[in-house]
Backbone as a chain_set.jsonl record, in Angstrom:
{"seq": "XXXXXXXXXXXXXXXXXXXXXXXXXXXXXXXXXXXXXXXXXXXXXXXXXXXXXXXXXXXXXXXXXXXXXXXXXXXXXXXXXXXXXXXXXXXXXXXXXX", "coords": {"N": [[0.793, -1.193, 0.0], [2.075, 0.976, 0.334], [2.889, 4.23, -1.257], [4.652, 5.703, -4.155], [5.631, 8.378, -3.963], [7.927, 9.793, -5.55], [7.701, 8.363, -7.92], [4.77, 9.165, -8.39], [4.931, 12.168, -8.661], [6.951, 12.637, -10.641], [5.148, 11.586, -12.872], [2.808, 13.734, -12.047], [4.185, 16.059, -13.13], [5.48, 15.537, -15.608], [2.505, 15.814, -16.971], [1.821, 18.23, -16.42], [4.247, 19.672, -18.011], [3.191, 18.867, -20.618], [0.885, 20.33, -20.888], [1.804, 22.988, -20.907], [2.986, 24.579, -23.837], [5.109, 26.942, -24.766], [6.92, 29.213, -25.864], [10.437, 29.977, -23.794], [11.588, 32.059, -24.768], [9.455, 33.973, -24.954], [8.557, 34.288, -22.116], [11.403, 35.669, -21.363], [10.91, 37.69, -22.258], [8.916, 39.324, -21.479], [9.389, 39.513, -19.005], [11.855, 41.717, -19.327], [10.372, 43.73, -20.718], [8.685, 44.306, -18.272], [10.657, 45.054, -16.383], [12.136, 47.426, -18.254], [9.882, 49.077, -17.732], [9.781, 49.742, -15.115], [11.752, 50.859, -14.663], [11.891, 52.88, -16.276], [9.614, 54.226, -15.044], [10.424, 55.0, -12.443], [13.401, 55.528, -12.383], [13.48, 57.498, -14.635], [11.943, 59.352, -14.368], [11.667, 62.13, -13.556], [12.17, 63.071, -16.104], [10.703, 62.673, -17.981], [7.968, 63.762, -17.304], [9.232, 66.404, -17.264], [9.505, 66.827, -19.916], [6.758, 66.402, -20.316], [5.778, 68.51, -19.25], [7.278, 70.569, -20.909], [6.205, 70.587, -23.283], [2.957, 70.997, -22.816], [4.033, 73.793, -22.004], [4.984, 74.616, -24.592], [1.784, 74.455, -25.891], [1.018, 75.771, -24.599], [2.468, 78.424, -25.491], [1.762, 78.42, -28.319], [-0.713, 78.861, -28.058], [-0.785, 82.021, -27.265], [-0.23, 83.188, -29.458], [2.44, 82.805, -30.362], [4.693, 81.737, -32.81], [6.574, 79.271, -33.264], [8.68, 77.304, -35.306], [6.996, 74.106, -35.651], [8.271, 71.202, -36.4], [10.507, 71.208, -35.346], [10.624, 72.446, -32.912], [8.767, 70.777, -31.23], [10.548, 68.465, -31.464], [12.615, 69.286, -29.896], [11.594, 69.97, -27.659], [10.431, 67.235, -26.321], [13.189, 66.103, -26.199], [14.47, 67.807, -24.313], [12.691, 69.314, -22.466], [11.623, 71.665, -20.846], [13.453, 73.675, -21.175], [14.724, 72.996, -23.594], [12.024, 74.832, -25.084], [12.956, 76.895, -24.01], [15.12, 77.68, -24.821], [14.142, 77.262, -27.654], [12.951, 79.827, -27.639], [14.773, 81.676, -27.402], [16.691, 81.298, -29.181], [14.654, 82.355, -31.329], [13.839, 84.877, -30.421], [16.091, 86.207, -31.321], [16.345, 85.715, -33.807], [17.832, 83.686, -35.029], [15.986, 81.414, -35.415], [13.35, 80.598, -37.955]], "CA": [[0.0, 0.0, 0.0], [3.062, 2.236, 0.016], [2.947, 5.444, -2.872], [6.243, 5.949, -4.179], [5.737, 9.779, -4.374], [8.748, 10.338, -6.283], [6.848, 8.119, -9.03], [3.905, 10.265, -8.679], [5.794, 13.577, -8.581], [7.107, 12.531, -12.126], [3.93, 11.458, -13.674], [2.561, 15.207, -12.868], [5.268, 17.116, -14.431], [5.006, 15.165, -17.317], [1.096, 16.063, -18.086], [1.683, 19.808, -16.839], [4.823, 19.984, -19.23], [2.688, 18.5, -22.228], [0.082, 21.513, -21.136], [2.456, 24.033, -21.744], [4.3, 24.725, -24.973], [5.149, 28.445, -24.469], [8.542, 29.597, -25.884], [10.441, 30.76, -22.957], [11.75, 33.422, -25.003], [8.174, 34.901, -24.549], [8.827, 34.456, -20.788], [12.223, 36.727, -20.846], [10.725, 39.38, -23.176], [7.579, 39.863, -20.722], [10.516, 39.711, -17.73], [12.477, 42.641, -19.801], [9.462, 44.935, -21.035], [8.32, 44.54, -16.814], [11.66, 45.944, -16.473], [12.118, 48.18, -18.577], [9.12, 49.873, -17.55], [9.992, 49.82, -13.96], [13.173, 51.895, -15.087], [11.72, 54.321, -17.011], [9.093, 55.23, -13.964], [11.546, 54.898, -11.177], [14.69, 56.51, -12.364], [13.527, 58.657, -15.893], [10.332, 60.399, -13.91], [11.941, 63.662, -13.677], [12.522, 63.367, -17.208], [9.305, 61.962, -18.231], [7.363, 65.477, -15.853], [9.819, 67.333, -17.675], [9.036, 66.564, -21.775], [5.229, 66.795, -20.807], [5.77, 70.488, -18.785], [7.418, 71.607, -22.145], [4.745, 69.896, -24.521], [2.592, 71.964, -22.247], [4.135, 75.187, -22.004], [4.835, 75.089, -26.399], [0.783, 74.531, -26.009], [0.392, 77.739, -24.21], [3.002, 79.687, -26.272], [0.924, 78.626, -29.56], [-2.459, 79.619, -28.008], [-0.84, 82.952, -27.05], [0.164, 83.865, -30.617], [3.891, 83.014, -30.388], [4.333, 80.758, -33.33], [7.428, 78.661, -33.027], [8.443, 76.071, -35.989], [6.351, 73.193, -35.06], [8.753, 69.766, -35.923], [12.219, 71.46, -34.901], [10.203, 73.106, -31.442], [8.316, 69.254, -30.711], [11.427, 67.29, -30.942], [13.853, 69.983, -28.735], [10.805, 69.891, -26.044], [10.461, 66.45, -26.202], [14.018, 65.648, -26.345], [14.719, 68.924, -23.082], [11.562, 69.689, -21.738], [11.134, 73.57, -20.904], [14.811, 74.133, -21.169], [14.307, 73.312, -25.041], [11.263, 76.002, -25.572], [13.508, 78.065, -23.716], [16.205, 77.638, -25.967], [13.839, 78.001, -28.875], [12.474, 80.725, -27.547], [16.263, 82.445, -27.012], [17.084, 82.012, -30.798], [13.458, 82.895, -32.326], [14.007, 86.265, -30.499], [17.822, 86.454, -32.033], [16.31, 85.499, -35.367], [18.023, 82.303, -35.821], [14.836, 80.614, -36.149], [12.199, 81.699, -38.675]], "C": [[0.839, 1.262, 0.0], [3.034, 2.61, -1.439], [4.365, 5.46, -2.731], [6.229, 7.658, -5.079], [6.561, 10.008, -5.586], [8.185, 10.027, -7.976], [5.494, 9.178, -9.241], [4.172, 11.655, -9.003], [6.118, 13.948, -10.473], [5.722, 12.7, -13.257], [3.373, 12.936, -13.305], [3.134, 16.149, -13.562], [5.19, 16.755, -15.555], [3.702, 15.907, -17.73], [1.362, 17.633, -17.827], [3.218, 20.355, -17.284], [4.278, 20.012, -20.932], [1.652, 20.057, -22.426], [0.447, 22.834, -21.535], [3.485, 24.088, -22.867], [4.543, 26.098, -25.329], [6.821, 28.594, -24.953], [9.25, 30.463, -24.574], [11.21, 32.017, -23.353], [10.917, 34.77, -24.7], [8.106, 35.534, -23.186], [9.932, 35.54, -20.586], [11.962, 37.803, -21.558], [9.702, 39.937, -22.489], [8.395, 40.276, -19.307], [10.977, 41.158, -18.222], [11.87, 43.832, -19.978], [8.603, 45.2, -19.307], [9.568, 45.63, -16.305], [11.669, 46.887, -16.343], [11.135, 49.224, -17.741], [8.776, 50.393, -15.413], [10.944, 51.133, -14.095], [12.629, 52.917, -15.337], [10.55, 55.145, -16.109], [9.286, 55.319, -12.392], [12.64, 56.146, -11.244], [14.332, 57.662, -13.754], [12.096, 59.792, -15.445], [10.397, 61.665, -14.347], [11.632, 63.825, -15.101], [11.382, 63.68, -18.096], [8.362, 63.973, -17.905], [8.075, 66.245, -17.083], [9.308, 67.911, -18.978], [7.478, 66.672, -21.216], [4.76, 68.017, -20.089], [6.064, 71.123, -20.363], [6.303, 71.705, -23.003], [3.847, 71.336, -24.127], [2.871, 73.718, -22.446], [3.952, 75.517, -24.108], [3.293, 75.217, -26.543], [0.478, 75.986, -25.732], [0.783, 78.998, -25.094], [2.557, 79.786, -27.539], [-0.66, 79.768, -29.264], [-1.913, 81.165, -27.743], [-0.258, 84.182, -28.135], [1.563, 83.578, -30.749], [4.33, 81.803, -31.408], [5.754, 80.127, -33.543], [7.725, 77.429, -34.325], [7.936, 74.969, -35.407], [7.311, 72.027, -34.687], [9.923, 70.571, -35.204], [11.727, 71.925, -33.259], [9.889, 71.729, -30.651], [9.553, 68.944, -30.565], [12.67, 68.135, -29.635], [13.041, 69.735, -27.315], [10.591, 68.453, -25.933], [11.752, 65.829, -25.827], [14.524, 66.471, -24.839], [13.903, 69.436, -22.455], [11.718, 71.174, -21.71], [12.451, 74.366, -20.803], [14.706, 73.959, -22.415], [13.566, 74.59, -25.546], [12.194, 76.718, -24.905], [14.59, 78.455, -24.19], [15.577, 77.967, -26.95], [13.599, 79.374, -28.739], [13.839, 82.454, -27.744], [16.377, 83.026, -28.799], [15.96, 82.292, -31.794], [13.502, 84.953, -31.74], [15.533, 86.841, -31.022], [17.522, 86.217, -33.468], [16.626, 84.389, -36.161], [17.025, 81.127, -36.012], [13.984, 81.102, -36.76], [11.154, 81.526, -38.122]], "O": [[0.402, 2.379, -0.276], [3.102, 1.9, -2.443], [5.085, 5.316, -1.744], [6.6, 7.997, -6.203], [6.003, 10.39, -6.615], [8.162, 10.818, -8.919], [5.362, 9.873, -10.248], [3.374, 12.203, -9.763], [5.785, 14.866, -11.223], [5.434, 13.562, -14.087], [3.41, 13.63, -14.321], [2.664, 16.896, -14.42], [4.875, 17.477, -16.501], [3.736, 16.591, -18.753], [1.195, 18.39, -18.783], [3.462, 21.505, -16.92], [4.613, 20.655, -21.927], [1.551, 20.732, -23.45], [-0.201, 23.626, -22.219], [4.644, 23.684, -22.768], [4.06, 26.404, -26.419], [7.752, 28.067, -24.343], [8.734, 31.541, -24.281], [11.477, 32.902, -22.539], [11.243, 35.919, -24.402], [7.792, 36.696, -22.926], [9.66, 36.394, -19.743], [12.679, 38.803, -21.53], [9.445, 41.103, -22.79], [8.047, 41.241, -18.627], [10.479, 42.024, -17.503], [12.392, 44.888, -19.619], [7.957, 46.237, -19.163], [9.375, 46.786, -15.93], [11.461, 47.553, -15.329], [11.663, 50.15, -17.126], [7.932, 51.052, -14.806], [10.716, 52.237, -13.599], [12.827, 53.93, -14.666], [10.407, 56.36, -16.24], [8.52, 55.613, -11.475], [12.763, 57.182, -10.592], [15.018, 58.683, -13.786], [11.53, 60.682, -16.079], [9.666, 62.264, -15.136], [10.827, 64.711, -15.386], [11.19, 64.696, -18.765], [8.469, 65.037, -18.514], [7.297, 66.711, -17.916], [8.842, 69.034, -19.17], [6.853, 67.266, -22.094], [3.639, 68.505, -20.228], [5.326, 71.933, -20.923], [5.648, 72.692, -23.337], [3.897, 72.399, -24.745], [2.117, 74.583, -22.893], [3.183, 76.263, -24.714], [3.052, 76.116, -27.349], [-0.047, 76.923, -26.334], [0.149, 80.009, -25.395], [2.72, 80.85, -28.136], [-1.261, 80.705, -29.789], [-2.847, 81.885, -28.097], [0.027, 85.366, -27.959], [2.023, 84.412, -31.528], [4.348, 80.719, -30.825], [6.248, 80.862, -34.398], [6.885, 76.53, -34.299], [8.546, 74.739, -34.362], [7.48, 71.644, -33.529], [10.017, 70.126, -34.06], [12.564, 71.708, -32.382], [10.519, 71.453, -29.63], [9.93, 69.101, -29.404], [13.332, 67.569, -28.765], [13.533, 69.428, -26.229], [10.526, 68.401, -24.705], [11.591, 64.893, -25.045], [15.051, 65.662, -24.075], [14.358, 70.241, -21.642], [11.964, 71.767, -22.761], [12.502, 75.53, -20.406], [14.493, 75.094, -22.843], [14.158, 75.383, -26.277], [12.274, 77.708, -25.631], [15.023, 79.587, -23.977], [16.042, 78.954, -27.521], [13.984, 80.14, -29.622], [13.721, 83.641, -28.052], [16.279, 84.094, -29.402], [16.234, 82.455, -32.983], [13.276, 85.942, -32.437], [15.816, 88.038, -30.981], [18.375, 86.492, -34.313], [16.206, 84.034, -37.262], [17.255, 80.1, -36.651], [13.587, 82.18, -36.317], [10.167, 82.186, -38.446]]}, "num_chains": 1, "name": "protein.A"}
């Protein structure tokens, strides 16, 4: 009447191996993009706050008539947040931007 666990133990791994056939590549790319996205609202926050203050402020400085090239203004505030518009803003009153 003795189980010989270790026999039983086997026989379930077997049927819940056959149930999964999952690449575990899938497994370290769902590990990596968890990650990632830990990272980028842990340590890039500031940064993150920063690019959607500028976004922001270029919003205000359109509605208030101040018309700024659009792609070259987006990617500096996106790329520097309100230190960008404030850079565009430097060389649109110096002229070097049209």
């Amino acid at each position: 009447m003795a189980v010989d666990l270790n026999v039983a133990a086997t026989e379930v791994a077997k049927g819940a191996s056959s149930l999964v056939h999952v690449d575990p590549i899938i497994l370290f790319a769902g590990i990596g993009l968890v990650a990632l996205a830990i990272f980028l609202i842990f340590f890039l926050k500031r940064v993150i706050v920063n690019s959607i203050l500028g976004l922001v402020t270029f919003l205000i400085l359109y509605f208030f008539g101040i018309k700024l090239p659009f792609l070259a203004t987006f990617v500096v505030t996106l790329l520097f947040g309100m230190a960008g518009i404030g850079t565009m803003l430097i060389l649109y009153f110096f002229g070097l931007v049209p």
